[in-house]
Structures are given as C-alpha cells and as structure tokens.
Steps between C-alpha positions, in 0.01 A plus 500: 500500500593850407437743697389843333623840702291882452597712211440810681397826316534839657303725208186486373630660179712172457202284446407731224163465282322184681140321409325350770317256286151381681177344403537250189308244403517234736191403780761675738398830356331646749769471749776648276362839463469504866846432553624702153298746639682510853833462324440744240469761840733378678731580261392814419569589869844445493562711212528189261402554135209279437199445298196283530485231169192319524640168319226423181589309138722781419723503820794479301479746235378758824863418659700544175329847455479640824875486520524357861819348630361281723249326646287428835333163390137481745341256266381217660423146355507371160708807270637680818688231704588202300777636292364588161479866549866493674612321188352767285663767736797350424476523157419820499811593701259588782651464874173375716480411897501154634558160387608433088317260315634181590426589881157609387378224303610254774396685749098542329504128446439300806515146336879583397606725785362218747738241318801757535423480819477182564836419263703773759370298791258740624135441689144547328198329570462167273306558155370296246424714120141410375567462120082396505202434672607108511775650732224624807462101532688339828623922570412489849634190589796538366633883580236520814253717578457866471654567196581810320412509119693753300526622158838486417554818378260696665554808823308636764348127580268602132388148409621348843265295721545315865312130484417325798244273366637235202166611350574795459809465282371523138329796586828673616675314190297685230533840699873498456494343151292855428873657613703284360549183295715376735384440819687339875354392821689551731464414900372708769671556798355735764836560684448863450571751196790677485672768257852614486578778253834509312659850413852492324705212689278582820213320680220696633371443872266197434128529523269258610117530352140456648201484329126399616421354167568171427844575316709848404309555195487787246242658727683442823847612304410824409137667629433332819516683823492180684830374435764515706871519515738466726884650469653379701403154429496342799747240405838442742851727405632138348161437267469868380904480402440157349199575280661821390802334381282239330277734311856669383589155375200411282477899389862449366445131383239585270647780366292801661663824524496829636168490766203261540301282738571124596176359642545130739206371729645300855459141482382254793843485619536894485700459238488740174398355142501825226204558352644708171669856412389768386704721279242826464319482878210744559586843642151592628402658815447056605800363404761398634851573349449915596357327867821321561685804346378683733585299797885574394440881486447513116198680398332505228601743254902383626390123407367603133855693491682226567322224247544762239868425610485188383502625158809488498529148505775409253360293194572252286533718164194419251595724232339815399549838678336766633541845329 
C-alpha cells in the first residue's frame, strides 16, 4: 500500500484558471449543482480563480475553449466519477482533483471493487450478482435475509432497495435493473453505518450514521433533518485507529486518489465489512466528508482548497497538451 502525502499550495494564483464542473447528466444531478455550487464559492472565497461549468453534451469543447488549467471534478455518478471524463482530462492535458481513471472506474463498480476486495483479503458482506430473474430463486436461503439489492453502477442508493420479505425480491430486482444492467444483492447487516473520509494519505475522524427510515437512502443522505451523525463515533481508541487504517488500505488498493469516502457497516461480531468508495462524495450542507473535516479543524472553503490540491496528482502521460 502506498501511502499518498499533501501537495501543499500557498497561492491561489498558482492554481490558475480552474472549472468547477457540476450538474451533468447522470440521476445524481441534482446533488452536483448543490455541491458545484458550494465549491464553486468556496473557492471564490479564498481568492481561487474559478468558474461554474454546468457539464452538458458539449463539456469538452466548453473546457478546450475556456482555456482553464484545471479542474474541480463535482460530477457525481455515471460521466463524473467512473473515469471517463478523467480519461478525457487527460487527454486534453487537463490536471483534475481526485482519483484517475483506473481508481474511478473500480471504484463506481461495486461487482469488481467487491472482488478487489475480497482478492486483498479484505471484509464485505457476502453477495451473489443476479444476471436474471431465474437468479431471485433460493436468494434468501442462501445469502440470508435482509438483503441489499444494488445496481452496480449506480450512487446515492438510486435504484437500491432493502428486502426483508423473499417476496419482495423481484420487485426490488426490476428497480435496480431500471439503474443498471447489472445488478448485486448483497447482505444486510445492521451493525451500524459508518463513514470515514479520505483526504490526501489522511483518514478523516470516522462518522457513524442514523436514520429513522428503514435504510440511509437518497432521501435520508441528503434532505432529511432526521438523520443523525455522530463524530466522534463512539467506537474505542483501538477500533477508530483500526478502521482508519483499513479504509486507507482499500482507498489505496483500488487505486483511489487524492480525497474520498470509504463506507463499512459493523457486523454481528462488531467487526467492519466495507460497503464501497466513493471517489466524488457529496459536499452538501448533509454530508459527511466537510462533517468529518470539520471535526479536524478544516472548514469548508480550506477542504475545497485542499482537493483542488490534489490536482496535482502526477499522471500517467496520455498524450496531448494543454496550450
């Protein structure tokens, strides 16, 4: 495991001509202008440089002519976070914050990233991928009951439903395969939640989650005034030390970089199993990297600051250049 160390910048002028690039195309729209939107101001406070590019079908050709020379990715989902606009960046001689592609297309897929895991020897809760319908049949007995059904390539739970009743499985099936062709299910442990962010080589204070629904779902994530989180986490010196240094692990393993969230639910045994990463989190006034940021003594414009750091990331050449 590498571990990554801050590239620290002392002048805004040094970041030079930067697009926060929000919105896009993907069902996690609505959530990236809020947090391009906070970025994009956050910025601006420190005396950064930067301009709002709300990401359409000509995202590209906007970047080549606005003559940026980097950028602040806050797309979320499908375009955003699973490598093909970092590829394009790339390209395009473009530096960009967080994790390259590799790291991002891993990262988006949980089928894959949950056999990386398993391959490095690390926990997560036992799946099974439904390839069909035919699939649903002898589920519950085998993997247990509740179960998680995911798209596999899906965020912010879109698609994502919690089964406690056999019968209710093909239900839940076709409202992932709406996401996703690909589709897991994945068991439910009710252990607790919890969240650690990653920021350059560094683990956040964890967080553990609350929620009064029945699961932290898109809802619950981002609009609800009823959830709750708790930094510190409760958990003893030894745990908190040990998850941290776990969620560094499988951030590294898979090839994240820069910043990002690990997610892991406690088992029966108190023991963690990770969930998946997250290589563009939210940065909302509900979520949780700028919470546990805070809890250091980073606030919020400092934490956009330093992720726009991590454009400096040094990349594999892909050819091209930036003039």
């Amino acid at each position: 495991m590498q571990t990554e160390s801050r590239t620290t910048i002392g002048d805004a002028e040094a970041f030079g001509r930067v697009a926060v690039v929000y919105g896009g195309l993907s069902p996690e729209r609505e959530i990236s202008l809020l947090t391009g939107e906070a970025v994009l101001a956050a910025l601006q406070v420190k005396g950064v440089d930067a301009h709002g590019v709300d990401a359409g079908i000509d995202l590209l050709e906007v970047l080549g002519n606005g003559r940026f020379d980097r950028v602040w990715i806050a797309l979320h989902g499908r375009g955003g976070e699973d490598g093909s606009l970092q590829g394009a960046l790339q390209l395009m001689g473009l530096p960009y914050t967080g994790s390259g592609v590799q790291g991002s297309a891993l990262a988006m897929d949980k089928y894959r990233s949950k056999l990386l895991m398993i391959g490095c020897g690390l926990p997560t809760p036992a799946f099974r991928v439904l390839a069909g319908a035919a699939d649903l049949d002898g589920l519950a007995d085998e993997l247990g009951l509740p179960l998680a059904i995911k798209p596999v390539c899906e965020g912010s739970s879109l698609g994502m439903a919690k089964v406690t009743d056999a019968a209710d499985l093909e239900a839940a099936y076709e409202l992932a395969c709406r996401h996703d062709d690909c589709v897991i299910a994945e068991l439910w442990l009710d252990g607790g939640e919890y969240t650690t962010g990653i920021l350059q080589g560094e683990a956040l204070p964890i967080i553990r989650i609350e929620t009064p629904r029945s699961y932290y779902d898109y809802e619950a994530k981002y609009f609800s005034d009823s959830t709750r989180y708790h930094c510190p986490a409760g958990l003893s010196a030894e745990q908190e030390l040990r998850f941290r240094k776990m969620s560094l692990q499988v951030f590294a393993d898979i090839g994240a970089e820069g910043w990002g969230r690990v997610d892991f639910v406690l088992d029966d045994r108190g023991e963690p199993q990770i969930l998946e990463i997250n290589t563009v989190p939210g940065m909302t006034s509900h979520s949780l990297v700028p919470m546990a940021a805070a809890q250091q003594g980073i606030d919020f414009p400092e934490l956009c600051w330093r992720i726009l750091e991590t454009s400096f990331i040094a990349r594999q050449p892909a050819g091209g250049g930036h003039a």
